[in-house]
C-alpha positions in Angstrom: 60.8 75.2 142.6 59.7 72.0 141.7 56.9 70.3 140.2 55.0 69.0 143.0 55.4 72.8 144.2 53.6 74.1 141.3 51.0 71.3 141.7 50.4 72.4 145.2 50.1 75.7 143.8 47.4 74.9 141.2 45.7 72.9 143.8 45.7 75.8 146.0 44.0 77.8 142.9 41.7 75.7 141.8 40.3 75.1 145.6 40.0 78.7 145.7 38.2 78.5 142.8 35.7 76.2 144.2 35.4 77.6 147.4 35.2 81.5 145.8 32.3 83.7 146.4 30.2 84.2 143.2 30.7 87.6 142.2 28.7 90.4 143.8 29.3 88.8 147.3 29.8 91.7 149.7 33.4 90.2 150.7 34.7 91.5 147.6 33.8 95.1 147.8 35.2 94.4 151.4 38.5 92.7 149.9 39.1 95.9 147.8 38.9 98.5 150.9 41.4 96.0 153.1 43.9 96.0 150.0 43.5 99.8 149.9 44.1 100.3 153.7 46.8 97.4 154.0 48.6 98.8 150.9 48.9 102.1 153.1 49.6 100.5 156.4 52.9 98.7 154.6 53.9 101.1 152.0 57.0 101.9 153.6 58.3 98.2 153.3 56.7 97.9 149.7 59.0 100.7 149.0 61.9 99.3 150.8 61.4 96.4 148.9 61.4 98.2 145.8 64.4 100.7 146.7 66.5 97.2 146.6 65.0 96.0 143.4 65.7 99.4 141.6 69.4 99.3 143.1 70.0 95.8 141.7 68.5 97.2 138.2 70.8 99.9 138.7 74.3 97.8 139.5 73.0 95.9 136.2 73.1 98.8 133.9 69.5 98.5 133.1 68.0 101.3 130.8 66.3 103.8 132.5 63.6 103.0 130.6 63.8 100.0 132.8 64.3 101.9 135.9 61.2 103.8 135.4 59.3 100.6 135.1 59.6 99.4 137.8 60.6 102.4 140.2 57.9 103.3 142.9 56.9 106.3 144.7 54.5 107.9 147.3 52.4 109.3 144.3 52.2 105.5 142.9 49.8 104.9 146.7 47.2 107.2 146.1 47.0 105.8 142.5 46.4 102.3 143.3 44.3 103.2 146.8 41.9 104.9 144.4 41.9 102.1 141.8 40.9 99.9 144.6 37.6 102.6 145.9 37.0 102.8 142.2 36.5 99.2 141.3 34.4 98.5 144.6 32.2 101.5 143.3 31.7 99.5 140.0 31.3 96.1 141.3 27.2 96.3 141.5 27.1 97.3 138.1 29.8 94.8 136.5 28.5 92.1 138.2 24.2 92.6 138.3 22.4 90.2 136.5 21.1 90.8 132.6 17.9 91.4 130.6 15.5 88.8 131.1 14.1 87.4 128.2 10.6 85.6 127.6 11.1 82.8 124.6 8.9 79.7 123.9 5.6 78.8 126.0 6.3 81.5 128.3 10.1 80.4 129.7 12.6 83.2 130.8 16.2 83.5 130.5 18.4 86.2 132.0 22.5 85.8 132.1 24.1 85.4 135.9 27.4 86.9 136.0 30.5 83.8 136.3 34.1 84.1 137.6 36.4 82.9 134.0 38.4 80.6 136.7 41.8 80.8 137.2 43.8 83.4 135.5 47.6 83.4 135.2 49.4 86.9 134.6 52.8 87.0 133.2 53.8 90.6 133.3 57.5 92.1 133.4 59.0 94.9 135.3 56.0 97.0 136.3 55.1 96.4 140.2 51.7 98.4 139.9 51.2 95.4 137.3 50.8 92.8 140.6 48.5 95.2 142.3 46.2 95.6 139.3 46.4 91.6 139.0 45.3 90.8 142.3 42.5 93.4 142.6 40.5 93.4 138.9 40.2 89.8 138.6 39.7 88.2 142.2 36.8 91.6 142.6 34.6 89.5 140.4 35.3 86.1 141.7 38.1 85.3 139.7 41.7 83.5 140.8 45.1 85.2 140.1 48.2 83.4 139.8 50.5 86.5 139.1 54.5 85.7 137.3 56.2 89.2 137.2 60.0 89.7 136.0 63.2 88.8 137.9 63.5 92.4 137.8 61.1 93.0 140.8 61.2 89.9 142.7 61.6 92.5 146.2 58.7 93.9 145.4 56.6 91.0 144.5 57.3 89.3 147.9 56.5 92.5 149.7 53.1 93.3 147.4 52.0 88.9 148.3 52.0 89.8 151.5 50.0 92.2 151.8 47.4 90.6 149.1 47.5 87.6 151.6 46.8 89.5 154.4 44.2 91.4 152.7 42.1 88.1 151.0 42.2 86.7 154.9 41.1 90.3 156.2 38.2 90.1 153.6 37.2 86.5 154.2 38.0 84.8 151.0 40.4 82.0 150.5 44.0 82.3 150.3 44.3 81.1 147.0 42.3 82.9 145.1 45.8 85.4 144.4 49.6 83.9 144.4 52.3 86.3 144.0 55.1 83.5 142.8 58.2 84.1 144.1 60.0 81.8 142.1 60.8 83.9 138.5 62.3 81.2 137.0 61.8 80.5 133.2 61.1 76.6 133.7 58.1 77.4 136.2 56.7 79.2 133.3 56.8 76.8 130.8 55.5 74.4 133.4 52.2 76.8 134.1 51.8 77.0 130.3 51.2 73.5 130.0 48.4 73.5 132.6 45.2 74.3 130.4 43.6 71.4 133.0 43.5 74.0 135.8 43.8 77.8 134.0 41.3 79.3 132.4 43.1 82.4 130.7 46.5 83.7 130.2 46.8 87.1 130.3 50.5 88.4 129.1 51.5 91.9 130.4 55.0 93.3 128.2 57.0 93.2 125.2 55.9 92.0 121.8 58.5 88.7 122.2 56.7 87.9 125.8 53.0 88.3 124.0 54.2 86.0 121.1 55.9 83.3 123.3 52.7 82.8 125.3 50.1 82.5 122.4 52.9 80.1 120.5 53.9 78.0 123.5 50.5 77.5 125.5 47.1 75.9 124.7 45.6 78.0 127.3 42.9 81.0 125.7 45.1 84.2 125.7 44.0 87.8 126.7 46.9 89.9 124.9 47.5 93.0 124.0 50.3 93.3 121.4 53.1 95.6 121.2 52.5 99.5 121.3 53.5 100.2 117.6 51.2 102.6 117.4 51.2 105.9 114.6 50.0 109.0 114.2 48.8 110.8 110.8 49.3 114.1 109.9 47.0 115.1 106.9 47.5 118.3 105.0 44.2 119.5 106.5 45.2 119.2 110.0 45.7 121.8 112.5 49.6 122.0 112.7 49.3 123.4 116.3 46.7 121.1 117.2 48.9 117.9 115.8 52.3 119.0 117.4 50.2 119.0 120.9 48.9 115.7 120.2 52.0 114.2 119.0 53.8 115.3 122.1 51.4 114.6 124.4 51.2 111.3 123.0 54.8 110.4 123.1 56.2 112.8 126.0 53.7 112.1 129.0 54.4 107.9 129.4 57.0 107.4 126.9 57.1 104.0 127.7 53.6 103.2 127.9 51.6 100.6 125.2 49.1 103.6 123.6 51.9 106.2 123.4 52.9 107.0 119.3 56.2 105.7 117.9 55.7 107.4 114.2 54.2 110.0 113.1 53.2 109.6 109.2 52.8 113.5 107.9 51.8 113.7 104.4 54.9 115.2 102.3 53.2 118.8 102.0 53.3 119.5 105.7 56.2 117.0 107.0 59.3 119.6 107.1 57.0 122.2 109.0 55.3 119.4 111.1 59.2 118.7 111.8 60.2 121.8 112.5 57.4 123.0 114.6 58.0 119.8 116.9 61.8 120.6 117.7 60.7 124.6 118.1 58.0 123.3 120.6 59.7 120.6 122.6 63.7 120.3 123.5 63.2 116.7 125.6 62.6 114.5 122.6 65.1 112.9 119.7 63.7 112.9 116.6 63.9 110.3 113.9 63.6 111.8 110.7 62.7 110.5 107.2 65.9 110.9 105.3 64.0 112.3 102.2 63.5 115.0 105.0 66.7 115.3 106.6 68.6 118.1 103.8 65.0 120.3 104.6 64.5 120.2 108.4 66.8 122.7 109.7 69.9 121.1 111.3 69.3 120.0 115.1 71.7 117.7 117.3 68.1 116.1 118.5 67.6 114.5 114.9 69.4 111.6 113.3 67.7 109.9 110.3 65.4 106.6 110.4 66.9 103.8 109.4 64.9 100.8 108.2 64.8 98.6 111.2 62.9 101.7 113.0 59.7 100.9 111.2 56.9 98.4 113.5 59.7 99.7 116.3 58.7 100.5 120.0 61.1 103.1 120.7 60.2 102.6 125.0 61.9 106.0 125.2 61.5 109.8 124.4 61.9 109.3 120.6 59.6 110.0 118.1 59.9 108.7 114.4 58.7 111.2 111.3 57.9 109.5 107.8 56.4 111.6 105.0 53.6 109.7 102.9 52.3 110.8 99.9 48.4 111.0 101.8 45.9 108.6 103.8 46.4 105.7 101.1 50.2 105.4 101.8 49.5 106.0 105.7 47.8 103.3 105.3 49.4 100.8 103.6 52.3 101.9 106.3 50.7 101.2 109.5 49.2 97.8 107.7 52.8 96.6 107.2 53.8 97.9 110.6 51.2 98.5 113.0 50.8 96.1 116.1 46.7 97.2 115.9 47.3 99.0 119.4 46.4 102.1 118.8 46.3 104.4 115.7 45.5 108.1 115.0 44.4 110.7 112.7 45.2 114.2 112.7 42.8 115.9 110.3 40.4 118.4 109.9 38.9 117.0 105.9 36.1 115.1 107.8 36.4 112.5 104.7 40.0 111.5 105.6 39.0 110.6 109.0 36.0 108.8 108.2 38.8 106.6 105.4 41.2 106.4 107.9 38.1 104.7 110.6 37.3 102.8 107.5 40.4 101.6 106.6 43.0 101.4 109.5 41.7 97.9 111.7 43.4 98.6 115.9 41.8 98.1 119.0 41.3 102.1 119.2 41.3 104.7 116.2 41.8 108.2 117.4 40.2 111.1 115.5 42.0 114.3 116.8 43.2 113.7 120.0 46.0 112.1 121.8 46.9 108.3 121.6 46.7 108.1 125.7 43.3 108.6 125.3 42.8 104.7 124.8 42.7 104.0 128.6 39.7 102.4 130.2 39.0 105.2 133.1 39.7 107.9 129.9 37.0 106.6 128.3 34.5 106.5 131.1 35.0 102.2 130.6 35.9 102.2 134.5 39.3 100.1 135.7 41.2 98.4 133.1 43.5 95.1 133.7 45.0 95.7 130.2 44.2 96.6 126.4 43.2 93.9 124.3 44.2 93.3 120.3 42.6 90.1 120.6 39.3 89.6 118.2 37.4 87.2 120.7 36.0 88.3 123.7 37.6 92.0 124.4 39.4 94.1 122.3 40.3 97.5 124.0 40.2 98.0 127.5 39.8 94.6 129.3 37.6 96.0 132.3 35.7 94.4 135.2 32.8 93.2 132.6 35.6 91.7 130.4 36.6 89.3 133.3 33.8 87.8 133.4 31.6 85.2 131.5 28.2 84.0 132.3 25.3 81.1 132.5 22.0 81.3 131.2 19.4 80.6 133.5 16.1 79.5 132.5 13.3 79.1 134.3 11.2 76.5 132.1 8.4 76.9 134.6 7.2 73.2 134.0 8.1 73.5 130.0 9.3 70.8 127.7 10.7 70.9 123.7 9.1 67.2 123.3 9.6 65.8 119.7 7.0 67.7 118.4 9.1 71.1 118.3 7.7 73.7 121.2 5.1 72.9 123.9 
């Protein structure tokens, strides 16, 4: 690709831009019902598509951590058909116009709901990923540029067409989503460099992709950082209640950003903790604190942590086990080595969950309950594009509200400051 390619590109974008509805127009509710029906009508070529990607992952020797990325199903259509109903449903309310406000000699001032502009989404191996970035965004007026990995470039030009087909269907311009086709590591440094024309980077994947865009762009990033996310087990917890936490917050996405990679059990429950997970589940390695390793009874499942598993995602069915002396060292621990994702507690000494609210800093703190419970629709927060660590703007769940900014308008009714102050 070359450059006057990705300037025709931009072009495209930012005339899309221009040319967009503001949001709340009725053709965006009506964009999300065409992608939902055109997603359905083509599935069987989406899934074509994606048979080949997954066979070229496959020939590769790819993980099957991998594979499961970016694999799709029939299941994966009803999933992203109802995303689509669910965010038309919620347009009304994401978009309606604030408060108004009455200041100075009688003047109002109300906030109008604004597109952010042109967003660019570099995202890995995860096709649902292009969906979610061509339906949150453009729903509320904003335009997508969407980058995903090499990995699913099948899919991709499959998914583009349909978006095209479904923006045209709707009424809206073209450009206001691009699938790129081109996944190669010069087009994105080239897009980084365009602060001119994009409004907001959003980075979808590993901790190395997160970190290359907010070191290598001047562009305002919306990131979530890597899942390094841990559980703690205090000697007043439940130990039936925390094994079914733990699993369920490893075992049902194991690859997933708000799924737990260490569990921190304080020293007087860790071997039973330990135990009662490998009695409970057989479909999970365990990586166990070596001060722990001549206590646990002897499983083939369990090898002992070494140092470099600490602030590790695992991105597979393991689950690391440290013993801490109590909430102070848990701590300290997930201080060192947290990625301020998503951090629990296990406990049922109401004062050690209110230290560890106090005293752990992550975009969600979990008091007795699973990590996957940090998920926009979980937490009645509606669609999500992403989770934000960020400090500005969002941090958690970066929903419909989240994609947009707004104006002020003031209706000054005739009034003026003057240099006398207020008149």
């Amino acid at each position: 690709m070359t450059e006057q390619t990705i300037d025709d590109i931009l072009a495209g974008a930012a005339s899309a831009r221009d040319d967009a509805p503001p949001p709340g127009d009725e053709r965006y509710a009506a964009y999300c019902g065409e992608l939902a029906a055109r997603l359905t009508k083509h599935w069987d070529a989406v899934l074509a598509a994606n048979a080949t990607d997954v066979a070229r992952a496959r020939e590769r020797g790819l993980p099957d951590s991998l594979l499961d990325r970016l694999g799709l199903a029939e299941a994966h259509l009803g999933t992203l058909t109802a995303l689509a109903e669910r965010t038309r449903v919620l347009l009304p309310e994401a978009t309606a116009a604030g408060e108004t406000r009455t200041g100075a000699g009688g003047i109002t001032a109300r906030k109008v709901a604004k597109a952010l502009g042109v967003l660019l989404m570099i995202y890995e191996a995860r096709p649902t990923v292009t969906v979610e970035g061509a339906l949150l965004p453009v729903a509320v007026g904003n335009v997508a540029i969407l980058r995903g990995g090499n990995e699913i470039a099948a899919t991709n030009r499959a998914l583009g067409a349909v978006i095209t087909e479904s923006l045209a269907a709707a009424g809206l311009p073209e450009g206001m989503a691009t699938v790129l086709a081109d996944t190669d590591r010069k087009l994105v440094r080239q897009l980084l460099a365009r602060y001119d024309v994009i409004d907001a980077l959003i980075p979808r994947g590993s901790p190395s992709l997160i970190d290359y865009c907010r070191t290598s762009s001047a562009i305002p990033v919306i990131a979530s950082g890597g899942g390094v996310n841990h559980l703690y087990v205090d000697r007043s917890a439940d130990l039936a209640l925390a094994v079914e936490i733990a699993l369920d917050s490893k075992l049902t996405e194991p690859t997933a950003c708000n799924t737990v990679e260490m569990l921190l059990a304080h020293q007087d429950i860790a071997v039973e903790l330990a135990e009662s997970l490998l009695g409970r589940a057989e479909d999970f390695a365990l990586r166990l604190d070596p001060a722990l390793v001549d206590r646990v009874a002897a499983s083939p499942r369990c090898q002992p942590l070494e140092a470099h598993d600490d602030g590790r995602e695992f991105l597979d069915r393991t689950l690391g086990l440290r013993a801490v002396a109590g909430p102070a060292e848990a701590v300290a621990h997930i201080r060192r080595h947290g990625s301020r994702h998503t951090e629990g507690v296990v406990a049922t000494d109401r004062a050690v969950a209110d230290r560890f609210l106090r005293d752990v800093d992550a975009a969600a703190l979990v008091v007795n309950g699973s990590m996957r419970l940090h998920d926009g629709p979980t937490m009645g927060l509606g669609p999500e594009l992403s989770i934000s660590t960020g400090r500005l703007h969002v941090r958690g769940p970066v929903g419909l509200s989240a994609l947009l900014t707004h104006s002020w308008a003031i209706e000054g009714r005739g009034a003026i400051r003057g240099s006398g102050g207020e008149r």
